[in-house]
C-alpha positions as CSV (number, residue, x, y, z in Angstrom):
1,X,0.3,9.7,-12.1
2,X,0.9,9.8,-15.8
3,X,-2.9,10.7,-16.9
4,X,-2.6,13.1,-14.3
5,X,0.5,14.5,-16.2
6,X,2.5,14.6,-13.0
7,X,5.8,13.0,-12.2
8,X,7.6,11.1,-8.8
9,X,9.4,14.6,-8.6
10,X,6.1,16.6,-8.6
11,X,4.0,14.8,-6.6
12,X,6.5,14.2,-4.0
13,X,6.6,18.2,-3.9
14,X,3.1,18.7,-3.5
15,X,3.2,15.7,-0.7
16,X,5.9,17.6,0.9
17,X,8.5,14.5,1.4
18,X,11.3,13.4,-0.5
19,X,11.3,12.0,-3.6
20,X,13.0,9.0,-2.6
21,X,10.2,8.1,-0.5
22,X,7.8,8.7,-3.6
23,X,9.7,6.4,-5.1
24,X,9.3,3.5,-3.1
25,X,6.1,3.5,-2.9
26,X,6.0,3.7,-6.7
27,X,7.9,0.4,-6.7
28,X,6.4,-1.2,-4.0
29,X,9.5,-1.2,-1.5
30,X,7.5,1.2,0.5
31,X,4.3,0.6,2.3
32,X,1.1,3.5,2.1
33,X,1.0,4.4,5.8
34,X,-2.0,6.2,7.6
35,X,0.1,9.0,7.1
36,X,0.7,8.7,3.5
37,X,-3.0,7.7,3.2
38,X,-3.7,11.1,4.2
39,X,-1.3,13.2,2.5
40,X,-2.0,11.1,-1.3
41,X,-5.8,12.4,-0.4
42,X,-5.2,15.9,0.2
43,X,-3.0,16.0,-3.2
44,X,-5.5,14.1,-5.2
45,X,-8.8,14.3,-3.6
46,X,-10.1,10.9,-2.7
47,X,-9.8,9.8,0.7
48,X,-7.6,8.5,2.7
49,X,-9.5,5.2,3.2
50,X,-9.0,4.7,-0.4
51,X,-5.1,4.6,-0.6
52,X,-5.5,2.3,2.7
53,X,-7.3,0.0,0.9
54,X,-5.2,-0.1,-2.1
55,X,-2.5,-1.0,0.4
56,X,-4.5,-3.3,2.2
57,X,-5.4,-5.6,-1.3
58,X,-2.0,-5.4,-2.2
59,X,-0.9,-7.0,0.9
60,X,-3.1,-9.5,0.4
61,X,-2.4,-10.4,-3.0
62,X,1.3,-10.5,-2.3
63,X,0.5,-13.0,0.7
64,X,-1.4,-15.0,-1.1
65,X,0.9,-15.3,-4.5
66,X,4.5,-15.8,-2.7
67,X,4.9,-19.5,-2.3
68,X,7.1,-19.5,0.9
69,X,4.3,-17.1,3.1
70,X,1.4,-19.2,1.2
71,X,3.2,-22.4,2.7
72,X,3.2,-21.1,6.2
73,X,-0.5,-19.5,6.2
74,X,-1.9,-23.2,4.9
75,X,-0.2,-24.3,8.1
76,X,-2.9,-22.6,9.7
77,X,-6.4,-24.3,11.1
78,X,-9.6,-23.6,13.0
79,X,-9.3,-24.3,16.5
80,X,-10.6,-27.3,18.4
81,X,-13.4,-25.9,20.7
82,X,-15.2,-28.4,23.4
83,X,-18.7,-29.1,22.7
């Protein structure tokens, strides 16, 4: 937002929701929705695929870089099929 010269305040404005939601998402204690997907691409442009994505890889890097959630997903292993 900064080289945009906009703040939380402004863009929550444009977005039409609170600022407090604006905020959490800012911080991370909010996810991107296919809702907020689409309204971040009407206010800057891009699509909303893009904002999904960003969410998406962020998800994934949190999963993969907090140890108790790594633990449990290493617990994880192919399936035995019959041959």
């Amino acid at each position: 937002m900064k080289p945009m010269g906009i703040n939380q305040t402004q863009l929550a404005q444009a977005m039409g929701i609170q600022r407090r939601l604006v905020n959490e998402v800012c911080r991370n204690r909010r996810v991107i929705t296919a809702d907020t997907a689409l309204m971040l691409s009407r206010v800057f442009g891009n699509s909303a695929e893009f904002w999904l994505k960003l969410q998406h890889d962020n998800d994934l890097w949190e999963a993969l870089h907090d140890p108790k959630r790594r633990q449990r997903i290493e617990r994880a292993h192919p399936v035995a099929t019959a041959v």
